[in-house]
C-alpha positions as protocol buffer text, in pm:
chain_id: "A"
residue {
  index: 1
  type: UNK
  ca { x: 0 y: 0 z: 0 }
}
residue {
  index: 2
  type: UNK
  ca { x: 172 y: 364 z: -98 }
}
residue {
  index: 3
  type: UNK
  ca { x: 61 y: 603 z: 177 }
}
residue {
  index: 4
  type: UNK
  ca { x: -104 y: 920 z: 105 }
}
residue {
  index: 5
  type: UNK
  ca { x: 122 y: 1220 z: -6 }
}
residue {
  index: 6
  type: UNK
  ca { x: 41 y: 1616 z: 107 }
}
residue {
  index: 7
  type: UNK
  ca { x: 119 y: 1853 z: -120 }
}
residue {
  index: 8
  type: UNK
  ca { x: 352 y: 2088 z: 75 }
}
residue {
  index: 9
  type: UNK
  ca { x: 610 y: 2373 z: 27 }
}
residue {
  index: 10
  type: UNK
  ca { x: 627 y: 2437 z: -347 }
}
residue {
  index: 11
  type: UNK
  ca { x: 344 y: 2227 z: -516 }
}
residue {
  index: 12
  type: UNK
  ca { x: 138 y: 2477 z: -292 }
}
residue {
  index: 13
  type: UNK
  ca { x: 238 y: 2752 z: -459 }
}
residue {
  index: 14
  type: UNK
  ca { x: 223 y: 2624 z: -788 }
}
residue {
  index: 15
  type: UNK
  ca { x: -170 y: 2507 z: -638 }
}
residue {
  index: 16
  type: UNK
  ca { x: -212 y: 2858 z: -508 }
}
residue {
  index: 17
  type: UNK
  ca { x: -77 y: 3045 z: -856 }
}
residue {
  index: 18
  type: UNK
  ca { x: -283 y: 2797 z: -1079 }
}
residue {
  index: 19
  type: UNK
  ca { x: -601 y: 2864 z: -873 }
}
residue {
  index: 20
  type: UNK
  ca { x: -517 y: 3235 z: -896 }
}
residue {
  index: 21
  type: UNK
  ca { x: -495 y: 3297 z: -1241 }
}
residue {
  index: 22
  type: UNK
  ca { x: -815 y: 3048 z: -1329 }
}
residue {
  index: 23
  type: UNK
  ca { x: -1001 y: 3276 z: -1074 }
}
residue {
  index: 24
  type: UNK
  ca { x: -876 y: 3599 z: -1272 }
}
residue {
  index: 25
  type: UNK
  ca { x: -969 y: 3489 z: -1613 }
}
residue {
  index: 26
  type: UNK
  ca { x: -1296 y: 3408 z: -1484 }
}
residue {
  index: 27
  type: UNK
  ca { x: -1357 y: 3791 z: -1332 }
}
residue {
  index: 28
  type: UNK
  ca { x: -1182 y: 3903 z: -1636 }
}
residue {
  index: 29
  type: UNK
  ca { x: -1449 y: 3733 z: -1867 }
}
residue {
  index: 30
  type: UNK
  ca { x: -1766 y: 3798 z: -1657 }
}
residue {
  index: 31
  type: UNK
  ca { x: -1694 y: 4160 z: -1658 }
}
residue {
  index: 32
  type: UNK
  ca { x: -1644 y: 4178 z: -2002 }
}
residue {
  index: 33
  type: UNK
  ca { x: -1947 y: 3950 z: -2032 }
}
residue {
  index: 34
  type: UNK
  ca { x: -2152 y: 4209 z: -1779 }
}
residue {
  index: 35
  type: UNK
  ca { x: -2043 y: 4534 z: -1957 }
}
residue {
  index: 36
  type: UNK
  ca { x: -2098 y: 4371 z: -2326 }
}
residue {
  index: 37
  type: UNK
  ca { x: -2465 y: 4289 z: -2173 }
}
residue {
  index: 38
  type: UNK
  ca { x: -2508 y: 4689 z: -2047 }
}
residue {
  index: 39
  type: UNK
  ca { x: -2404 y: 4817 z: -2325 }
}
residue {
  index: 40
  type: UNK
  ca { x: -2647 y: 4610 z: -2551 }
}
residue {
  index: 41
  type: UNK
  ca { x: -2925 y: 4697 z: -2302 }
}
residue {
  index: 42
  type: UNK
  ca { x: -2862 y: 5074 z: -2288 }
}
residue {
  index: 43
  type: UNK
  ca { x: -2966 y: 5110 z: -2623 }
}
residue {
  index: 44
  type: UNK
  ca { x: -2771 y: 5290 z: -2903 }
}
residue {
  index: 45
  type: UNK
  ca { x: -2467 y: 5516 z: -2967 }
}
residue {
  index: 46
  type: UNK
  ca { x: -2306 y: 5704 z: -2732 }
}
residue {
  index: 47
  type: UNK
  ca { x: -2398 y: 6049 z: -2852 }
}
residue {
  index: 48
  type: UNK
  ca { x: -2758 y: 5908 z: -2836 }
}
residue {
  index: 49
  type: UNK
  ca { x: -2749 y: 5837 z: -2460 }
}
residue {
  index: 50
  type: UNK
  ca { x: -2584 y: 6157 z: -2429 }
}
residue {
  index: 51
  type: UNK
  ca { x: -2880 y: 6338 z: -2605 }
}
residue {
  index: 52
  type: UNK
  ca { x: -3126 y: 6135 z: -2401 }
}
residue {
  index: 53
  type: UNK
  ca { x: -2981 y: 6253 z: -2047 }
}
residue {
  index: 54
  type: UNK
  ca { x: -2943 y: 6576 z: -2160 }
}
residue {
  index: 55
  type: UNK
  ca { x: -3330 y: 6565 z: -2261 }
}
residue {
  index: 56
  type: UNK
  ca { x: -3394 y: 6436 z: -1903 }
}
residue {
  index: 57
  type: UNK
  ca { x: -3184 y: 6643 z: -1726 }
}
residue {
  index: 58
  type: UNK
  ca { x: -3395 y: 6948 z: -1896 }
}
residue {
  index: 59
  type: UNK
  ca { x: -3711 y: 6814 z: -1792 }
}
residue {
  index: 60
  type: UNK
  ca { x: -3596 y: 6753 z: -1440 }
}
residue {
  index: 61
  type: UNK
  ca { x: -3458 y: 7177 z: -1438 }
}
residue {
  index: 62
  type: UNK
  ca { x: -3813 y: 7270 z: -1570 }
}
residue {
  index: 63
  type: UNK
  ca { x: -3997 y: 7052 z: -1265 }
}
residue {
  index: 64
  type: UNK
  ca { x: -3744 y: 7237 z: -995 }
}
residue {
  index: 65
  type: UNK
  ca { x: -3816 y: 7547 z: -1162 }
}
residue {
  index: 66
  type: UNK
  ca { x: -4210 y: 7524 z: -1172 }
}
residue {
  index: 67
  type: UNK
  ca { x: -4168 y: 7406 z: -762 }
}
residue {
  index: 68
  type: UNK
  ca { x: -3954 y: 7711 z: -669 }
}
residue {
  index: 69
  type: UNK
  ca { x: -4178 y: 7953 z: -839 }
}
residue {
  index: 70
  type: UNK
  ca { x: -4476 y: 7756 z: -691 }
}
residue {
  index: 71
  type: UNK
  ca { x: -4326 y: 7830 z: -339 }
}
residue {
  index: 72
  type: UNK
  ca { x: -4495 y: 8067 z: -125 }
}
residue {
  index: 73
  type: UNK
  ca { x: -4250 y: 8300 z: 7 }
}
């Protein structure tokens, strides 16, 4: 019977580095996978987001507006 061997000293390290890099590619690919998704959901061109906030942000200055002059002072 050949006993049981622990991995010790440097086949730990070599563990420890393996397990490492496998858990970076895997946050590496998941983010890319989560900001390809975002993008795809957030609709269109960049310049077309930009003119949508900007659209939204007027709104939003016309509703503060209409409450401050609403105001009783």
């Amino acid at each position: 019977m050949v006993p049981l061997q622990v991995p010790a000293g440097p086949e730990l390290i070599l563990l420890v580095l393996a397990l490492g890099l496998n858990l970076l590619v895997l946050v590496g690919f998941l983010g890319g996978l989560s900001y390809f998704l975002l993008r795809i959901r957030s609709g269109g061109s960049v310049s077309e987001r930009l003119d949508r906030i900007e659209r939204k942000i007027g709104r939003l200055e016309a509703q503060v507006e209409q409450l401050q002059d609403d105001e009783p002072e």
